[in-house]
HTML snippet that shows the backbone in 3Dmol.js (N, CA, C, O; Angstrom):
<script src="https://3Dmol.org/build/3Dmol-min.js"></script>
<div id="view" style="width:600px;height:400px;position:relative"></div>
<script>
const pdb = `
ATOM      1  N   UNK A   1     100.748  94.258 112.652  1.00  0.00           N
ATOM      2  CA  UNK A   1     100.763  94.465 111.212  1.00  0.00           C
ATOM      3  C   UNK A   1     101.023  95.924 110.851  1.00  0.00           C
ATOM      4  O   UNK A   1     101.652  96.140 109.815  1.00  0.00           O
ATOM      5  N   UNK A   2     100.790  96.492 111.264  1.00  0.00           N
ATOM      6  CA  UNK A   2     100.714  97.939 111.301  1.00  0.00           C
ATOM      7  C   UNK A   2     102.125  98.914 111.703  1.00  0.00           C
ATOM      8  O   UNK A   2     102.387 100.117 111.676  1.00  0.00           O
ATOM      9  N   UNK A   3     102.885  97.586 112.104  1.00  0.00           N
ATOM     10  CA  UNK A   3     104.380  98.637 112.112  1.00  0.00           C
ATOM     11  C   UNK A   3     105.505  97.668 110.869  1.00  0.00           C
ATOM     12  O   UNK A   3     106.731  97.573 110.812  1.00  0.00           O
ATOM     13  N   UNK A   4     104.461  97.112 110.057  1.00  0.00           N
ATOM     14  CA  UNK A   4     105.014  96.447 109.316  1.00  0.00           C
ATOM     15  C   UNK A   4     105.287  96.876 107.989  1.00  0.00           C
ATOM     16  O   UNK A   4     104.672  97.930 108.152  1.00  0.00           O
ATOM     17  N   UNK A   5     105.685  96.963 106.812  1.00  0.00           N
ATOM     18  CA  UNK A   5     105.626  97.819 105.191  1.00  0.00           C
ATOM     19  C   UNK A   5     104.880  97.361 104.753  1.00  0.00           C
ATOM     20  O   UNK A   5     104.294  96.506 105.417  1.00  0.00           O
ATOM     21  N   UNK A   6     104.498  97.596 103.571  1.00  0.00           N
ATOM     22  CA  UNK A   6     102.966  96.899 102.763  1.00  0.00           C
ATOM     23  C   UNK A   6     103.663  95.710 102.021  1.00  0.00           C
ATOM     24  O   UNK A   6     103.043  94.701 101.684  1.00  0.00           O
ATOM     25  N   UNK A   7     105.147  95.924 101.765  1.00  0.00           N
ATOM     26  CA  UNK A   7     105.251  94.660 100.919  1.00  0.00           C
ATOM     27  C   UNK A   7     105.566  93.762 102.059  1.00  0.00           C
ATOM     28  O   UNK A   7     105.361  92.583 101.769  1.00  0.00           O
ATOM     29  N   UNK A   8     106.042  93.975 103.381  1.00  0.00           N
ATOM     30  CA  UNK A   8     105.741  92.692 104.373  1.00  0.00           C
ATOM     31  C   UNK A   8     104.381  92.188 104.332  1.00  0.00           C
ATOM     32  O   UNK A   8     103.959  91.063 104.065  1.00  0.00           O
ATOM     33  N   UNK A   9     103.914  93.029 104.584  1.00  0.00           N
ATOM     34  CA  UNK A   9     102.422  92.786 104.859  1.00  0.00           C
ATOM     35  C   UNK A   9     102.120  91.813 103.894  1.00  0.00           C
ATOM     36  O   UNK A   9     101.762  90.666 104.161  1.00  0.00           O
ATOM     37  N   UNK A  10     102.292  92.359 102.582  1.00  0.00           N
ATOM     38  CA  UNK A  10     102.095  91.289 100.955  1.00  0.00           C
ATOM     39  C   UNK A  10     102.548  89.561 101.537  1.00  0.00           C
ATOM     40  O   UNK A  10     101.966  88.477 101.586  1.00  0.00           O
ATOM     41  N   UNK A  11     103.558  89.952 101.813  1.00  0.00           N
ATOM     42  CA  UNK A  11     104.134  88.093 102.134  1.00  0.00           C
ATOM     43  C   UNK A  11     103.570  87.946 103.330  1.00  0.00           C
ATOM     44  O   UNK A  11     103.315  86.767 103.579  1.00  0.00           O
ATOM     45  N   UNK A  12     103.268  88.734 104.196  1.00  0.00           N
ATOM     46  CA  UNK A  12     102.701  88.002 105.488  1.00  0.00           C
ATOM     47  C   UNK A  12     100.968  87.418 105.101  1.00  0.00           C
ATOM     48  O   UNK A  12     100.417  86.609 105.847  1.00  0.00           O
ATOM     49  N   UNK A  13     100.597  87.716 104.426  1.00  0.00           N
ATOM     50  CA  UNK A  13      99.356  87.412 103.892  1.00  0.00           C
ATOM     51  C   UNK A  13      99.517  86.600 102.887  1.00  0.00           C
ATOM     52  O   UNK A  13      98.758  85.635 102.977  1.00  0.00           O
ATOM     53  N   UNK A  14     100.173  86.585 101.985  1.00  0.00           N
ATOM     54  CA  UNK A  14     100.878  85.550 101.007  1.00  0.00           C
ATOM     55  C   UNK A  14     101.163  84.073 101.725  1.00  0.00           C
ATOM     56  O   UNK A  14     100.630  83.056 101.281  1.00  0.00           O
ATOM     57  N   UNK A  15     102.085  84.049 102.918  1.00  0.00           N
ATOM     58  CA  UNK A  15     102.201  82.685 103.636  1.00  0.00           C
ATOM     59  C   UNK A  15     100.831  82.428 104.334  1.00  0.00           C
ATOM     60  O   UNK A  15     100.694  81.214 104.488  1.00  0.00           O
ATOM     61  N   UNK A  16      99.640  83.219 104.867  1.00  0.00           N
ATOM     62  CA  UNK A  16      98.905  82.865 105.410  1.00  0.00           C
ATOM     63  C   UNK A  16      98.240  82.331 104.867  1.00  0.00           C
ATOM     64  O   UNK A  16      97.773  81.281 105.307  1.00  0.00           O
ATOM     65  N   UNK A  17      97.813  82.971 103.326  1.00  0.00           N
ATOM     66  CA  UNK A  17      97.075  82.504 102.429  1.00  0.00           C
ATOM     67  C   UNK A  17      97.362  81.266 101.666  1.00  0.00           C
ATOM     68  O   UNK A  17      96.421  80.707 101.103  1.00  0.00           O
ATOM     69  N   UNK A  18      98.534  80.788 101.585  1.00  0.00           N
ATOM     70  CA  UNK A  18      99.155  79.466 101.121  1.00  0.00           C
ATOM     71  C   UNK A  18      98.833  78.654 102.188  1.00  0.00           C
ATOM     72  O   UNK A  18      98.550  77.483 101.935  1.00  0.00           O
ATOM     73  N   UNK A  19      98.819  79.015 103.258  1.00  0.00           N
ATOM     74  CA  UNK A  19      99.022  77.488 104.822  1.00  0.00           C
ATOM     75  C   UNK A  19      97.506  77.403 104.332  1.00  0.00           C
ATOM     76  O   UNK A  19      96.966  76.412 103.839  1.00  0.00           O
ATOM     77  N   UNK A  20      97.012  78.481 104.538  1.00  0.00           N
ATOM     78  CA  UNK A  20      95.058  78.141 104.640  1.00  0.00           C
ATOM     79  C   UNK A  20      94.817  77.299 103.407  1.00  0.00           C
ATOM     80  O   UNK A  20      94.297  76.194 103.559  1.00  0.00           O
ATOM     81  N   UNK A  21      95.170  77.752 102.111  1.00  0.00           N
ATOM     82  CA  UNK A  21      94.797  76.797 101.092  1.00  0.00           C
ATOM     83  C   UNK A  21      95.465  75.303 101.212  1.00  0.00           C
ATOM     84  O   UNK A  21      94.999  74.394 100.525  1.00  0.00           O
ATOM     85  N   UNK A  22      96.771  75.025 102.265  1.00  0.00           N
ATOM     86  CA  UNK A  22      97.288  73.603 101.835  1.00  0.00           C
ATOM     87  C   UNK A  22      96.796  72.965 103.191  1.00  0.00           C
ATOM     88  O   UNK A  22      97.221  71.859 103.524  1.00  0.00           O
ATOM     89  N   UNK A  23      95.609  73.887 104.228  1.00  0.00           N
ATOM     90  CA  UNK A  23      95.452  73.059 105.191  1.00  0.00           C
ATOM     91  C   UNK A  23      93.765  72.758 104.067  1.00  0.00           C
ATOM     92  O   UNK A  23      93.449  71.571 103.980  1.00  0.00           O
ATOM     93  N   UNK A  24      92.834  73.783 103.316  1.00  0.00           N
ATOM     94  CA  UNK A  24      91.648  73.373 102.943  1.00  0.00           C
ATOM     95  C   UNK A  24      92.007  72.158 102.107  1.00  0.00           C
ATOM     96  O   UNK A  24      91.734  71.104 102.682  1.00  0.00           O
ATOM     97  N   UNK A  25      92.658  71.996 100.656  1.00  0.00           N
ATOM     98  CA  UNK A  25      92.441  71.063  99.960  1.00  0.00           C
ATOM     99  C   UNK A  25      93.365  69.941 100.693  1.00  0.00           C
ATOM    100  O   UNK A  25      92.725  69.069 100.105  1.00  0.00           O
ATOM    101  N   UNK A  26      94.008  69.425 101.215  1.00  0.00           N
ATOM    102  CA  UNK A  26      94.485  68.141 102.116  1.00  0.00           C
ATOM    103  C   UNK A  26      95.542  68.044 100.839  1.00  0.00           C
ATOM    104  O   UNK A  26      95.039  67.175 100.127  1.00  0.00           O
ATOM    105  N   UNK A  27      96.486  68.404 100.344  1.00  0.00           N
ATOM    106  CA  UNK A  27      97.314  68.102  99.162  1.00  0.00           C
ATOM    107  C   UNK A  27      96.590  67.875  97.746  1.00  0.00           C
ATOM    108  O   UNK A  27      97.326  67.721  96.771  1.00  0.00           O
ATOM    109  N   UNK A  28      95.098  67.840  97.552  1.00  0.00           N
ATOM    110  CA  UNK A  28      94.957  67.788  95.979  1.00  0.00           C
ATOM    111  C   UNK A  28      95.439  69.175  95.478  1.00  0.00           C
ATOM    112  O   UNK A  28      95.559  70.149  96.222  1.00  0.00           O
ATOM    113  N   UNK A  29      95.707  69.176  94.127  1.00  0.00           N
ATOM    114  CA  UNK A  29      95.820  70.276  93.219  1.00  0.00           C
ATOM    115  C   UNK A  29      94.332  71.108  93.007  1.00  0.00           C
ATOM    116  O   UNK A  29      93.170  70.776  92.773  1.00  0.00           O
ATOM    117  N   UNK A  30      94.900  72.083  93.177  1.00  0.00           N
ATOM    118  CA  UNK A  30      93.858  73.629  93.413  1.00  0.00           C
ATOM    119  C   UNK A  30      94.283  74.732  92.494  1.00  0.00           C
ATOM    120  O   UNK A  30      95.352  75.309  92.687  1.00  0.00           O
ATOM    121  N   UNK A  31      93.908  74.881  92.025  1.00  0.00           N
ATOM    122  CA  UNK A  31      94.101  76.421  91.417  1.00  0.00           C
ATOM    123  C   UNK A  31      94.280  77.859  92.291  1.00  0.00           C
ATOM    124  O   UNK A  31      93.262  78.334  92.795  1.00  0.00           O
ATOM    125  N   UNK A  32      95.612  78.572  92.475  1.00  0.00           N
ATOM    126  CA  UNK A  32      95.790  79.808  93.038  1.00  0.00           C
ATOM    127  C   UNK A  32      95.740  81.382  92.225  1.00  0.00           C
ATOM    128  O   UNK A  32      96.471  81.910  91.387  1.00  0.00           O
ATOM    129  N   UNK A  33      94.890  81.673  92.712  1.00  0.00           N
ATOM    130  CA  UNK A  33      94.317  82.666  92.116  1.00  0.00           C
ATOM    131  C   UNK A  33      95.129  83.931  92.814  1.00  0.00           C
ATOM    132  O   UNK A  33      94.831  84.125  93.993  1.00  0.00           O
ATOM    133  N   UNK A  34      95.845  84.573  92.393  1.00  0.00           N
ATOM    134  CA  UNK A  34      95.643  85.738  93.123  1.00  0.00           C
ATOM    135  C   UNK A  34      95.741  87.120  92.061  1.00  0.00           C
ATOM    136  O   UNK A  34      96.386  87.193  91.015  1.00  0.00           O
ATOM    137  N   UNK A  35      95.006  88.020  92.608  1.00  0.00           N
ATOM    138  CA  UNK A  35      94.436  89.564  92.404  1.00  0.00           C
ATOM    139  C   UNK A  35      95.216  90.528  92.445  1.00  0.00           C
ATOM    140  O   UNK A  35      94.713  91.377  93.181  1.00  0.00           O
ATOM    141  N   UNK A  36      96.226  90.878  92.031  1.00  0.00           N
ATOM    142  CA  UNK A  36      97.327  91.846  92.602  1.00  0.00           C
ATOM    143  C   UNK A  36      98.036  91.987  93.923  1.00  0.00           C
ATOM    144  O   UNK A  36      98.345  92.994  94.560  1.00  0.00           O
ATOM    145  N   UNK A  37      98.252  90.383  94.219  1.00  0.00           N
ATOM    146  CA  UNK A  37      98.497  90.091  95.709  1.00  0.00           C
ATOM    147  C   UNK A  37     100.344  90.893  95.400  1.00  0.00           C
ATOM    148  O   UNK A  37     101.285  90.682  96.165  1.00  0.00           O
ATOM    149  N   UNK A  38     100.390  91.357  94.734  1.00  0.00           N
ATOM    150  CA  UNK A  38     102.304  91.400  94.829  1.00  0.00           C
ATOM    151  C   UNK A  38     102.234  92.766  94.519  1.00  0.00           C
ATOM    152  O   UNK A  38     103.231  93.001  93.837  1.00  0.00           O
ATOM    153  N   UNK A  39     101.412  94.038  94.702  1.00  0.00           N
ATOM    154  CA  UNK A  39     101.658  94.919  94.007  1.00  0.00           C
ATOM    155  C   UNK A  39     102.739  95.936  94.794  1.00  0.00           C
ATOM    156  O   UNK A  39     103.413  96.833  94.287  1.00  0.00           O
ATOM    157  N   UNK A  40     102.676  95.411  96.505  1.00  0.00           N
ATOM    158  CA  UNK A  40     103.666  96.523  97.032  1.00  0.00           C
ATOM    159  C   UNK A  40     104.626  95.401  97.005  1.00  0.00           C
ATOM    160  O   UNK A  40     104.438  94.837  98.083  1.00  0.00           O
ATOM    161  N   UNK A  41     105.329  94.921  96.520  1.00  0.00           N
ATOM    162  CA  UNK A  41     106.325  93.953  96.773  1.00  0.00           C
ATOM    163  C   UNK A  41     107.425  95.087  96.161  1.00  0.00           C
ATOM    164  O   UNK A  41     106.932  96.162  95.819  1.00  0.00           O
ATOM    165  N   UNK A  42     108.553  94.951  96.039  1.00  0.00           N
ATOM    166  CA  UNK A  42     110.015  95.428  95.040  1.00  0.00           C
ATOM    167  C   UNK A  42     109.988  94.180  94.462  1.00  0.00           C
ATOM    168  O   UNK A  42     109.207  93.256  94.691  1.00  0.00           O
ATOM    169  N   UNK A  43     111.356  94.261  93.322  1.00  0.00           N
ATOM    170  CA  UNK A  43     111.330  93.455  92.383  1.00  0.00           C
ATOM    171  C   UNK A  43     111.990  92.159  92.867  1.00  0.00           C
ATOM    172  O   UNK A  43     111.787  90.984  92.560  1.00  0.00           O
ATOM    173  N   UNK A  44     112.962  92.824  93.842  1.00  0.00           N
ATOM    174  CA  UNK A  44     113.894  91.142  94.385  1.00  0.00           C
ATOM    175  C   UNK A  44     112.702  90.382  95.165  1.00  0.00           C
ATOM    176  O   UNK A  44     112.403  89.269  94.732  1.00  0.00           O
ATOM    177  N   UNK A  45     112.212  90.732  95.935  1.00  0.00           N
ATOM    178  CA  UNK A  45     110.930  89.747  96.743  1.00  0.00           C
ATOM    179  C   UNK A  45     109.858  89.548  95.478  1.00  0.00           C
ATOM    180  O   UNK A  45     109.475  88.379  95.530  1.00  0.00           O
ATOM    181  N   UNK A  46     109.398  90.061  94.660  1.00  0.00           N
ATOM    182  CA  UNK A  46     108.765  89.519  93.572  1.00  0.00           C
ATOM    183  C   UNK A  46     109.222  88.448  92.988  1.00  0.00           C
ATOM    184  O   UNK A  46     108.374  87.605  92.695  1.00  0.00           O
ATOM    185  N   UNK A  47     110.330  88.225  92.727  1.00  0.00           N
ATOM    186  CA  UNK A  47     111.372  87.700  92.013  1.00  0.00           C
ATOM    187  C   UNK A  47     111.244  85.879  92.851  1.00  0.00           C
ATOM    188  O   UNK A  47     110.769  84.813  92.458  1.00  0.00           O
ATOM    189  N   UNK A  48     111.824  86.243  93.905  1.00  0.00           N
ATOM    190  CA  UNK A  48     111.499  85.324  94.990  1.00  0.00           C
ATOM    191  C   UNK A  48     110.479  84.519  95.285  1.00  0.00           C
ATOM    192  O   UNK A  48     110.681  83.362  95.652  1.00  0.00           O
ATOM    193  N   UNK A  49     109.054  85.122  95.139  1.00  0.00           N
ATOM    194  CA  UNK A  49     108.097  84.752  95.168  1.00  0.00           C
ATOM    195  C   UNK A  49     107.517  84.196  94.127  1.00  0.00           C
ATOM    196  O   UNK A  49     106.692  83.285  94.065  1.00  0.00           O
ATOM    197  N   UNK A  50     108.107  84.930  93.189  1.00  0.00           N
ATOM    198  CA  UNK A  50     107.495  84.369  91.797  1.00  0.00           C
ATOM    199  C   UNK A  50     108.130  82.493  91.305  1.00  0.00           C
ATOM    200  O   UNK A  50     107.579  81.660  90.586  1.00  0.00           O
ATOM    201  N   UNK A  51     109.771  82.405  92.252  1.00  0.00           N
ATOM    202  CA  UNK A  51     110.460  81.503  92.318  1.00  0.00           C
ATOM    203  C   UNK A  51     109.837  80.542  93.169  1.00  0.00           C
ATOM    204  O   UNK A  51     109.439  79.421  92.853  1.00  0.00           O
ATOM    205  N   UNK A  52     109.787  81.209  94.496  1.00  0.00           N
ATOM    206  CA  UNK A  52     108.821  79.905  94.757  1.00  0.00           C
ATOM    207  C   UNK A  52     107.715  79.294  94.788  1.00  0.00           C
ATOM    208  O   UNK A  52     107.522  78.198  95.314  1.00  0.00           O
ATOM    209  N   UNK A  53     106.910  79.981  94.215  1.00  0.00           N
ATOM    210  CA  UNK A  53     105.695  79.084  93.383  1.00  0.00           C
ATOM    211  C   UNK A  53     105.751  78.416  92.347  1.00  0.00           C
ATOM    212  O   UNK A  53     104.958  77.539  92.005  1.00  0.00           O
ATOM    213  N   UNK A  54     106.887  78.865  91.662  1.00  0.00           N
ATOM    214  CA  UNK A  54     106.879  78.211  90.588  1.00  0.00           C
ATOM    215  C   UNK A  54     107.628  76.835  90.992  1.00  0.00           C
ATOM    216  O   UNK A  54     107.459  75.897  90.213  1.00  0.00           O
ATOM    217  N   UNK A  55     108.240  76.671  91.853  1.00  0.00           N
ATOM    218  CA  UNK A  55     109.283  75.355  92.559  1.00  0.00           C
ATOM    219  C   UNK A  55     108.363  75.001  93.495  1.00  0.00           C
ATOM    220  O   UNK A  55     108.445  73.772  93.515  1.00  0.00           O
ATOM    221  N   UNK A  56     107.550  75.327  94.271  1.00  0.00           N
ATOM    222  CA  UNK A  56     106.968  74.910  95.271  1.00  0.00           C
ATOM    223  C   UNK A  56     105.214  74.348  95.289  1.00  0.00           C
ATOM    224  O   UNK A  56     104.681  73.466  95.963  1.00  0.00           O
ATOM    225  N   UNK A  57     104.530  75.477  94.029  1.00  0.00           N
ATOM    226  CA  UNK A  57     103.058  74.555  93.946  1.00  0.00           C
ATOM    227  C   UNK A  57     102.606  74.014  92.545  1.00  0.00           C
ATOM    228  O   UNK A  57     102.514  74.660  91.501  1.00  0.00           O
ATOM    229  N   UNK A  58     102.347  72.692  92.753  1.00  0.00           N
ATOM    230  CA  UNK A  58     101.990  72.183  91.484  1.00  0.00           C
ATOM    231  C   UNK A  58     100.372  71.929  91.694  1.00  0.00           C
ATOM    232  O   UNK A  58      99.498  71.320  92.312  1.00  0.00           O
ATOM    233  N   UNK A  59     100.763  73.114  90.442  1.00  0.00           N
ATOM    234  CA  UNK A  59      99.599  73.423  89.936  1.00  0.00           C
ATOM    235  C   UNK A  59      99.009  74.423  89.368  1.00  0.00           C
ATOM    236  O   UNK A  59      99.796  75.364  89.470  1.00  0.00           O
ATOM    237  N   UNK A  60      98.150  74.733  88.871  1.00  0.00           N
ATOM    238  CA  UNK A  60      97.885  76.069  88.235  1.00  0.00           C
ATOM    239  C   UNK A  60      97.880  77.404  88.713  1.00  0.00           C
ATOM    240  O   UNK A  60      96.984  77.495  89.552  1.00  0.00           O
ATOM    241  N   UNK A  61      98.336  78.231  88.596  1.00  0.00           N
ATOM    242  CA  UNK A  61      98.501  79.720  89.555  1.00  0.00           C
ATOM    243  C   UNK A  61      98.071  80.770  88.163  1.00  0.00           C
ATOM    244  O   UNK A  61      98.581  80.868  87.047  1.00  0.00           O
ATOM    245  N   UNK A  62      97.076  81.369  88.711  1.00  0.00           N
ATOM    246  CA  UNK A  62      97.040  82.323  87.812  1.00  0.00           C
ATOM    247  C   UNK A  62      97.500  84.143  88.476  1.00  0.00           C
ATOM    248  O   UNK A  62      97.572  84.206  89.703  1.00  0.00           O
ATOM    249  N   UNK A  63      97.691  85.062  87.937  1.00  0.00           N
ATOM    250  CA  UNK A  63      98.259  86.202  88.409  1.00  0.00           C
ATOM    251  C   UNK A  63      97.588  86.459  87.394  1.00  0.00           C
ATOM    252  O   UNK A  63      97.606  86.059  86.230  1.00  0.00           O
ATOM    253  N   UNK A  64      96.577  87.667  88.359  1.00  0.00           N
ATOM    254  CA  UNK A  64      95.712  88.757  87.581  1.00  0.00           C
ATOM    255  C   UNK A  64      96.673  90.501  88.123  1.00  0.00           C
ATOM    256  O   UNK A  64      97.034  90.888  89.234  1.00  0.00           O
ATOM    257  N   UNK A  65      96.767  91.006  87.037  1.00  0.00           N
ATOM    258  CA  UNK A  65      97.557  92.409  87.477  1.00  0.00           C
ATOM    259  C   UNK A  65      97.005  93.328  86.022  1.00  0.00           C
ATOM    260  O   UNK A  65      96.551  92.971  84.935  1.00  0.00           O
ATOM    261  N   UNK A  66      97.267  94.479  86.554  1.00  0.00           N
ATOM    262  CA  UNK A  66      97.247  95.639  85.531  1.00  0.00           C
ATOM    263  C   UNK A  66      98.804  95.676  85.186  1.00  0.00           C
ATOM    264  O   UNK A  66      98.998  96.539  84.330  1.00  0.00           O
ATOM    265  N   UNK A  67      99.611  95.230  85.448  1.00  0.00           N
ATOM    266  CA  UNK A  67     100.659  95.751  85.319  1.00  0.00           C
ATOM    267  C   UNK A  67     101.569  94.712  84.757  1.00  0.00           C
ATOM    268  O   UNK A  67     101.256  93.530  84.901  1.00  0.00           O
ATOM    269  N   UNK A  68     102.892  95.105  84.000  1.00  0.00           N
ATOM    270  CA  UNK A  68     103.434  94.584  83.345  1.00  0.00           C
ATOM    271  C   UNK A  68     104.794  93.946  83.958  1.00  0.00           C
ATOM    272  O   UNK A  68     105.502  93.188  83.294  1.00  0.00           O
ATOM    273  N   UNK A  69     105.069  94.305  85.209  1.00  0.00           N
ATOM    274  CA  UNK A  69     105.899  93.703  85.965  1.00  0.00           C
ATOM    275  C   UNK A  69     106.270  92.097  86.097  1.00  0.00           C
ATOM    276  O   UNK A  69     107.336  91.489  86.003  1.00  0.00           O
ATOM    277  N   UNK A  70     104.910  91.687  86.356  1.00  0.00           N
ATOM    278  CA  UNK A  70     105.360  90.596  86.347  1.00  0.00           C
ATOM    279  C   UNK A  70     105.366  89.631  85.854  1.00  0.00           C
ATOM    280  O   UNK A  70     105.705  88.601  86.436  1.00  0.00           O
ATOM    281  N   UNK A  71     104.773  89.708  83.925  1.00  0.00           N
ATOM    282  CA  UNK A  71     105.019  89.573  82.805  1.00  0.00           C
ATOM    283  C   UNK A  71     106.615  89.296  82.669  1.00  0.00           C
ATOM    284  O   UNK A  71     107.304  88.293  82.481  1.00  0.00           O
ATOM    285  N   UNK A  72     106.814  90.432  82.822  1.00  0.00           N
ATOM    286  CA  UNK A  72     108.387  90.861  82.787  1.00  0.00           C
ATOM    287  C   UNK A  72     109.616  89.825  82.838  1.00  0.00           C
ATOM    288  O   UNK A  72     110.392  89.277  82.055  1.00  0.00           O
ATOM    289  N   UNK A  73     109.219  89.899  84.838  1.00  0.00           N
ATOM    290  CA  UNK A  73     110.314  89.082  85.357  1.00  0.00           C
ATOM    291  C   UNK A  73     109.883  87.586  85.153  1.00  0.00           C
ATOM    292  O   UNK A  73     110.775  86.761  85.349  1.00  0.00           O
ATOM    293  N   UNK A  74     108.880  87.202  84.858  1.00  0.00           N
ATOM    294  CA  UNK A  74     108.422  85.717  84.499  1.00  0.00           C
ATOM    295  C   UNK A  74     109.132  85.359  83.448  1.00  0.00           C
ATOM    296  O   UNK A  74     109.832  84.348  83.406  1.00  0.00           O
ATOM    297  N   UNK A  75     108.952  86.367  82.328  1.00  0.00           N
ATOM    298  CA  UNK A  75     109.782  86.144  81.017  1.00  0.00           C
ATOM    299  C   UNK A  75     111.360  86.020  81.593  1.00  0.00           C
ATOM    300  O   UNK A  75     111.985  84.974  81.423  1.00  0.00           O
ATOM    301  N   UNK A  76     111.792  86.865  82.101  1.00  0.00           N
ATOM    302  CA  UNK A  76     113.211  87.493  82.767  1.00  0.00           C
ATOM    303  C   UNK A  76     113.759  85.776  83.050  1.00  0.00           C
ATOM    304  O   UNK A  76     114.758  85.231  82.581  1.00  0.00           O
ATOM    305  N   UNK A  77     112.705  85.199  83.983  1.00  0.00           N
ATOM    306  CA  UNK A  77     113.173  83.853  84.359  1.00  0.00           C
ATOM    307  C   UNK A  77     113.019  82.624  84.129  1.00  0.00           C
ATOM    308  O   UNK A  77     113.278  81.578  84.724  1.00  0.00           O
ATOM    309  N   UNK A  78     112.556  82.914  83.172  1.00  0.00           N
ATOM    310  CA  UNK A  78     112.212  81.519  81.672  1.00  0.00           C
ATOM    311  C   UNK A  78     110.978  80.803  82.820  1.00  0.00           C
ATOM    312  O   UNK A  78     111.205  79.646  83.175  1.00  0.00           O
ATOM    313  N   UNK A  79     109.974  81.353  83.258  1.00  0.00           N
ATOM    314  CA  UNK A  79     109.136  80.777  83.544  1.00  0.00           C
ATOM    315  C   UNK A  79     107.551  80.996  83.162  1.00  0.00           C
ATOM    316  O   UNK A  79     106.608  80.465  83.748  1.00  0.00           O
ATOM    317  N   UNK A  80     107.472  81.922  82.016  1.00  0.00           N
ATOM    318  CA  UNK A  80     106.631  81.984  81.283  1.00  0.00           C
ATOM    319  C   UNK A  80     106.474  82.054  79.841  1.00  0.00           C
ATOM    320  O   UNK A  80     105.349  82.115  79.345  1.00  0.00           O
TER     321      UNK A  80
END
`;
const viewer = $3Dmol.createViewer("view");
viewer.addModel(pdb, "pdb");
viewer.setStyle({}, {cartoon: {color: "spectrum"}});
viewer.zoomTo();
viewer.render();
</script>
């Protein structure tokens, strides 16, 4: 991990944290919470990510941030 960038790091913890939640709830709908999980990301892997959650989990996702980024590109991509 450690010869890795922080925004790898972001998605490498991002996929870990998705397998762990779709191995705990067995496929029911869960609520994903995350805390400024995207803050070292750039905007194209934000972008990406923000794409595939929105195509990939049904269900509620909330994004807690100080920041207006990803307000932004949500608006940017008609998904908020």
């Amino acid at each position: 991990m450690d010869y890795l960038s922080r925004g790898n790091q972001d998605l490498l913890w991002l996929g870990l944290r998705l397998s762990l939640c779709a191995i705990i709830v067995h496929g029911e709908k869960a609520p994903l919470i995350f805390d400024d999980s995207f803050l070292h990301l750039d905007e194209e892997r934000l972008k990406n990510v923000l794409n595939y959650l929105s195509e990939r989990i049904d269900g509620q996702i909330i994004i807690l941030t100080c920041h207006h980024r990803e307000t932004r590109l949500l608006k940017e991509m008609d998904l908020l």
